[in-house]
KEVO-901992 format. One line per 4 residues: number of its first residue (from 1); their letters; for each residue x, y, z of C-alpha. Coordinates in Angstrom, 1 decimal. Layout:
// residues N
NUM = A = X Y Z | ...
END
This chain:
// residues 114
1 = XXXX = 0.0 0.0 0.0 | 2.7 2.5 0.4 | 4.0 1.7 -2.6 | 0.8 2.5 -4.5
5 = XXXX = -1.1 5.1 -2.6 | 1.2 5.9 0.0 | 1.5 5.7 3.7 | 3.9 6.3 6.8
9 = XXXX = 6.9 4.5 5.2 | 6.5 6.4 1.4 | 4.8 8.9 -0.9 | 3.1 6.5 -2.9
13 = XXXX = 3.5 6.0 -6.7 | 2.8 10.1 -8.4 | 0.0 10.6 -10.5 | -1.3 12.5 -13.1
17 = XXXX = -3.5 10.3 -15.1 | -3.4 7.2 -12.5 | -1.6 4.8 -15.2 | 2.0 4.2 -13.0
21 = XXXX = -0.4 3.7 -9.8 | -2.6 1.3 -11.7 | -0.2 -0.2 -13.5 | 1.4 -2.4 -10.2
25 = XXXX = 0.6 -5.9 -10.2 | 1.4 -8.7 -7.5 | 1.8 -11.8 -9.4 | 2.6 -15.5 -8.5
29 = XXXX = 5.8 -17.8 -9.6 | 6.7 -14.6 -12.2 | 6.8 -11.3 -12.8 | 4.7 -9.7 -15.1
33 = XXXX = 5.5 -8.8 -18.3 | 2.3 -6.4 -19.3 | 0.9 -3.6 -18.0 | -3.2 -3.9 -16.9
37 = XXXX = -5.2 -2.7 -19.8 | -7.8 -0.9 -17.3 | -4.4 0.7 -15.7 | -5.7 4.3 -14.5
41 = XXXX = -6.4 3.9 -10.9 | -5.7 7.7 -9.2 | -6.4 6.5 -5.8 | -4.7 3.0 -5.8
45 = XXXX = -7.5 0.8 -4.4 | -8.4 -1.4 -7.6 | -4.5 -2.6 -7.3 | -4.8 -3.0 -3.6
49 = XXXX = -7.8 -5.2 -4.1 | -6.2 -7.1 -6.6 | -2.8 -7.7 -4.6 | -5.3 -8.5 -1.7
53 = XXXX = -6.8 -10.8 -4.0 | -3.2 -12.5 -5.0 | -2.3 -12.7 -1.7 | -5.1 -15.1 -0.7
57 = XXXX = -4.6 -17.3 -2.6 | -1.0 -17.6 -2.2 | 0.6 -20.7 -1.1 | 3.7 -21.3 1.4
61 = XXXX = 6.7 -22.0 -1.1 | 5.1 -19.7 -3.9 | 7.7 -16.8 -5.6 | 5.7 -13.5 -5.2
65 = XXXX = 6.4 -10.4 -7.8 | 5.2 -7.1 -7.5 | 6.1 -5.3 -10.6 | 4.9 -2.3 -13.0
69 = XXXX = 5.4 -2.1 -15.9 | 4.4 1.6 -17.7 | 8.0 3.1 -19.3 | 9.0 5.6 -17.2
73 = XXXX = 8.7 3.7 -13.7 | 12.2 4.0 -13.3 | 11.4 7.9 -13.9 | 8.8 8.0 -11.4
77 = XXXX = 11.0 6.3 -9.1 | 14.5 8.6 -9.6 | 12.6 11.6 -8.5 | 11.3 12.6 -12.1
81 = XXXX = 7.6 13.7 -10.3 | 9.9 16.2 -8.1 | 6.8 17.6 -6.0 | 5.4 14.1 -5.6
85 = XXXX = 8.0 12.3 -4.7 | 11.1 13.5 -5.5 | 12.5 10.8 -3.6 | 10.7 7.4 -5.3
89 = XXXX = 8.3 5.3 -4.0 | 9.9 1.7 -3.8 | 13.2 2.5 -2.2 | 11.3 4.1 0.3
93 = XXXX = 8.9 1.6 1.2 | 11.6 -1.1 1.4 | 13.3 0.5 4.0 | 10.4 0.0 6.1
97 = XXXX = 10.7 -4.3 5.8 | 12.3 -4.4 8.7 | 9.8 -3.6 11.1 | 7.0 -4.9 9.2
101 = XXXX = 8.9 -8.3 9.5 | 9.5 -8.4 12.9 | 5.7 -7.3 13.2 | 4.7 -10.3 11.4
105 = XXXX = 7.3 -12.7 13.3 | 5.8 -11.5 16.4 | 2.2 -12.1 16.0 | 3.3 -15.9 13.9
109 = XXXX = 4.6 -16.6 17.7 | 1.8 -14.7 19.5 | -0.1 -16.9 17.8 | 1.3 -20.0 18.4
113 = XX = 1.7 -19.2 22.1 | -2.0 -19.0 22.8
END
């Protein structure tokens, strides 16, 4: 989610016409080689519903890919949308796997305490 539409950890993906923030997709066992042909999603929640969707079904042992795949990503992510984030999306959202890690690992062994 902080990837797309933002959050505490990141900006979220620019947008203008909503084509970069529609055009994430979580895929299984590969990463995605086309864009979504619906793509324009300003606010981000037909990807998050769709990821959602991917992620219940997923399956212990099963490669996970979230990818986009509009040409100027890599733009987008280097601080070309310099009022929206000048400082990408991604990189900043990743720095924030640590903690949501150990947020996970701790309620797996809450969990399994009870």
């Amino acid at each position: 989610q902080n990837i797309v539409a933002g959050g505490v950890a990141a900006p979220g993906t620019p947008v203008d016409t909503g084509r970069a923030r529609g055009a994430w997709m979580l895929t299984e066992n590969a990463p995605s080689e086309t864009a979504p042909v619906n793509g324009e999603d300003k606010a981000g929640g037909g990807v998050i519903m769709r990821a959602q969707s991917t992620l219940a079904r997923w399956q212990l042992g099963t490669k996970l890919f979230w990818a986009n795949n509009v040409v100027y990503i890599v733009a987008l992510e280097f601080g070309h949308s310099k009022v929206q984030a000048p400082f990408g999306m991604v990189r900043l959202a990743c720095k924030g796997w640590p903690g949501y890690i150990t947020k996970a690992i701790a309620a797996v062994k809450a969990y399994h305490a009870r």
